[in-house]
N, C-alpha and C positions, 0 to 999 in steps of 0.2 A: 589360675591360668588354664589349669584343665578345663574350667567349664566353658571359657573365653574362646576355644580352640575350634568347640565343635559348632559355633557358630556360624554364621552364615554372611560372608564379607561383604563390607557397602560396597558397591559401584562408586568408583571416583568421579566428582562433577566439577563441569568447568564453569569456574566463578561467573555470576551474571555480569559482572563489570568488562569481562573479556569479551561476551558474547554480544553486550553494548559494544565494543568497540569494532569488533567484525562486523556490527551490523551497518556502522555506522562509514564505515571504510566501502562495504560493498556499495551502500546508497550514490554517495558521490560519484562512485566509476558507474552507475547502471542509470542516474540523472543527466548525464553526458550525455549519454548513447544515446536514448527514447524519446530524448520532448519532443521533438516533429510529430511523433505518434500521439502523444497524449494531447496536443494541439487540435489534431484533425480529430481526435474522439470528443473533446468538447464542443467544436465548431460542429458535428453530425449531435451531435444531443442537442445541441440550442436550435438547430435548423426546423425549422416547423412549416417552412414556404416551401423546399424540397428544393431547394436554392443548389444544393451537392447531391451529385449525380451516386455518389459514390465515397472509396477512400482515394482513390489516383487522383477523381476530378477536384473532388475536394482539396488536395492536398499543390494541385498544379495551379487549380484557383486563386490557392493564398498566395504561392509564387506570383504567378503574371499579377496579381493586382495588388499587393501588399510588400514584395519582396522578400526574398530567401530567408530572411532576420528576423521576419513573424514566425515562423514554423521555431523559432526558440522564445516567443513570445514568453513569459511568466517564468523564466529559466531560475533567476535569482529565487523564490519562493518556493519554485518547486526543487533545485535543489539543496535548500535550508532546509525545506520538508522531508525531503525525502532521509539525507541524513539525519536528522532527531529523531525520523520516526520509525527509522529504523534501529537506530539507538536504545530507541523505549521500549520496540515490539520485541528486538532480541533478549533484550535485559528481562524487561517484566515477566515476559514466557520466562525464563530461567527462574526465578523469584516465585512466579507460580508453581511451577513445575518442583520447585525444593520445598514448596510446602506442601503439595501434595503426594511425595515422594515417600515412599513408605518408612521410617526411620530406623528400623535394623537392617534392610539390605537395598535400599535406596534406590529400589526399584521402583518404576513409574507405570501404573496400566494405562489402559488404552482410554481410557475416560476422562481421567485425569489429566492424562497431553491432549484431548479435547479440549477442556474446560480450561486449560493453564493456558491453550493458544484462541482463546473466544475472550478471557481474561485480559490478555493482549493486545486484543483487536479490541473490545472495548478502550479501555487505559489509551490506545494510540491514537484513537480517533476522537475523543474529547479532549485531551491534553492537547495534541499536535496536528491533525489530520482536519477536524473541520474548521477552523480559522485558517488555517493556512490555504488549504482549496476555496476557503470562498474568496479570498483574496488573488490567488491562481485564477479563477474560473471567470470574474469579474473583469479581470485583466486581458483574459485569453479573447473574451468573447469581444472587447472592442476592433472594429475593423479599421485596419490604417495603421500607418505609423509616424505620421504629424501629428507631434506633441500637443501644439496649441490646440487643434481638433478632437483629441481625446479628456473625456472626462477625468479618468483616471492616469495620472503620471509617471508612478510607478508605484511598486510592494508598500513601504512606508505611506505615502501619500494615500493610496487606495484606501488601508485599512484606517487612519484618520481620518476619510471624507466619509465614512459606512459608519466608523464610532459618533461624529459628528451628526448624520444623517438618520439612522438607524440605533443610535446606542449599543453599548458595550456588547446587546448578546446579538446583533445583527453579525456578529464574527459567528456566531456559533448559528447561522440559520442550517438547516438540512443536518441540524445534529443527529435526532432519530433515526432517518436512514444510512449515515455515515456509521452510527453504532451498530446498527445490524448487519450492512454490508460488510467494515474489519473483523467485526465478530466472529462472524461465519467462514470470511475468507480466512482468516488466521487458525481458526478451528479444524480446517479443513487441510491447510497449507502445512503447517508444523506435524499435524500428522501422519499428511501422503509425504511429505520429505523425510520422515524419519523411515516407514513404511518400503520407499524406495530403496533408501539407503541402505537397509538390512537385506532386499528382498535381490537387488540387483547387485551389491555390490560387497555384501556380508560388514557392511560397517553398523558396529556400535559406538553409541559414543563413550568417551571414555578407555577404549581400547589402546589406542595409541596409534591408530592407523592414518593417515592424510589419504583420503578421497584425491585425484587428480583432478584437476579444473573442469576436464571436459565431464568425469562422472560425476561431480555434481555440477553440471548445468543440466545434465539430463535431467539427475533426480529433481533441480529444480525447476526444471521447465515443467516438467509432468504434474509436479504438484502446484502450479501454478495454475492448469486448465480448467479445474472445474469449479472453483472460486468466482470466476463471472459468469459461468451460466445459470448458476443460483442466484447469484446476487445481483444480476439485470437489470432485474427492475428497482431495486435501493439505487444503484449509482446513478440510473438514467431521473430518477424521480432527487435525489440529495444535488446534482447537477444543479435541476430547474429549480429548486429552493433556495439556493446559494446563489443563483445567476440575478435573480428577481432581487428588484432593488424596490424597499419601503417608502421611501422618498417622493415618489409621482404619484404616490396615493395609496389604494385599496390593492395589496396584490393580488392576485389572480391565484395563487396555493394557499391553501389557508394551512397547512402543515399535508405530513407524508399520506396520510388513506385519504383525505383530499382529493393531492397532487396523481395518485394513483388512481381514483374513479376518474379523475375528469379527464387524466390522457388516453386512459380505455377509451371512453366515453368520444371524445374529442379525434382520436387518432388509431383509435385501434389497440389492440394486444399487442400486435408486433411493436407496436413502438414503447414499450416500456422495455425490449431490448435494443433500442437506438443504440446504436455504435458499441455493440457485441465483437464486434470483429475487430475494430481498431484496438478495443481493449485486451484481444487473444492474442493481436499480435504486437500487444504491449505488456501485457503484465507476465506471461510465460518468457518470454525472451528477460524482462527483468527481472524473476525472479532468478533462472538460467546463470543473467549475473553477476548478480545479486550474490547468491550462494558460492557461487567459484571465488569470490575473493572471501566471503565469512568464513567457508571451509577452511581457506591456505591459514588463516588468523588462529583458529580456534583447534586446527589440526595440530599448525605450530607449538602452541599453548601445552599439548597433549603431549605430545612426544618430549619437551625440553623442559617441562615444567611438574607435568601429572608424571611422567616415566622416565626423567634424569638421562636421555638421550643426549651426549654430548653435542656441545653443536659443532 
């Protein structure tokens, strides 16, 4: 017992299945909020005639010519997606994060909550992340909402006429760039929110503290901003690889450094940040979200479960 004493005590961790479940709680309240946004950031990546002025005109375009009911275009897919794949990225970062955790005092460096949230971000985005968007993106970019007019009828339908037309891995087109954009975003994301967490608000995790909603949407809005200025050019280039249907012949991107020379090439540098801004004032505000209901989850868990706080 003596020698057990002067040891150096693990850090308590909260089970990966809990922090599936906060993630997967946040997704659905933060898929409600945003589709109009994520709408008008698809419809500004596909534009290549300069057809949208903008995010206002773009987004008042879809109104006057489409009706109010397109800006939730893809709604059902994106939030199935959004919940699982928040469910996977919460859990698997956990699951990463306990294997690289030191095993006598269960502390995690700063390398390792990299690699545990790039771990993440890969695992989410071949699992969940690119079939689901290219079915999303597919959907989003038809204009109209007369059924008979539309190629695609809805989620189910869509993704049978691409298995049909394309074969099984036409679900997985724009894999490459979707791997390296979650990769980095999640690499980046799990470790400015923790980063935040400690620096603004003195939370650990594990301590038994509940973060208030509003402070973590800060921390998560903040560590939400710099995950698409990096990764710009993945989303804008995994977009046009998903969008592009095999069907009418020979496409136009033969895969991602392709799809990246020839929009240089074809449009410019700046447009491999196409729709940079729709996306800031989408994924910062959803992470923001996002975070405020996984904290209340996960805080809860901490205090009534890790530290026997009566409820």
């Amino acid at each position: 017992m003596a020698e057990n004493e002067g040891a150096p005590r693990r850090k308590p961790t909260i089970p990966p299945y809990v922090k599936a479940v906060s993630g997967s709680i946040g997704g659905i309240v933060e898929a409600s909020s945003l589709q109009p946004i994520d709408v008008i950031k698809t419809r500004l990546q596909l534009d290549r005639s300069g057809a949208y002025k903008g995010i206002i005109h773009c987004g008042t375009t879809i109104v006057r010519t489409e009706g109010v009911r397109a800006l939730w275009k893809g709604l059902t897919p994106f939030a199935t997606h959004l919940t699982l794949k928040y469910a996977l990225r919460m859990g698997s970062n956990a699951v990463f994060q306990a294997a690289f955790k030191d095993p006598e005092t269960g502390a995690l460096s700063n390398q390792a909550r990299i690699l545990s949230g790039f771990g993440a971000g890969v695992t989410e985005a071949l699992v969940i992340v690119t079939p689901f968007e290219v079915v999303k993106i597919r959907l989003q970019q038809q204009k109209g909402l007369a059924s008979d007019l539309l190629k695609y009828k809805g989620p189910i339908h869509c993704a049978r006429m691409i298995i049909r037309e394309e074969g099984i891995l036409g679900l997985w087109a724009g894999a490459a760039p979707t791997v390296m954009r979650n990769g980095t975003n999640q690499a980046a994301m799990f470790t400015a929110k923790n980063a935040f967490d400690r620096i603004l608000w003195r939370k650990h995790e594990g301590d038994g503290g509940i973060l208030q909603p509003w402070q973590s949407m800060i921390s998560g809005f903040l560590a939400g901003t710099a995950g698409p200025v990096c990764t710009g050019p993945f989303d804008v280039v995994k977009t046009r690889l998903m969008a592009q249907s095999k069907s009418g012949g020979q496409p136009k991107y033969k895969g991602m450094m392709h799809a990246i020379r020839t929009i240089y090439a074809e449009e410019g540098l700046l447009a491999l940040w196409k729709g940079l801004l729709p996306r800031l004032m989408r994924i910062p505000p959803g992470q923001a979200i996002m975070w405020a209901v996984a904290d209340q989850v996960t805080g809860f868990y901490e205090r009534h479960y890790m530290h026997q706080v009566p409820l």
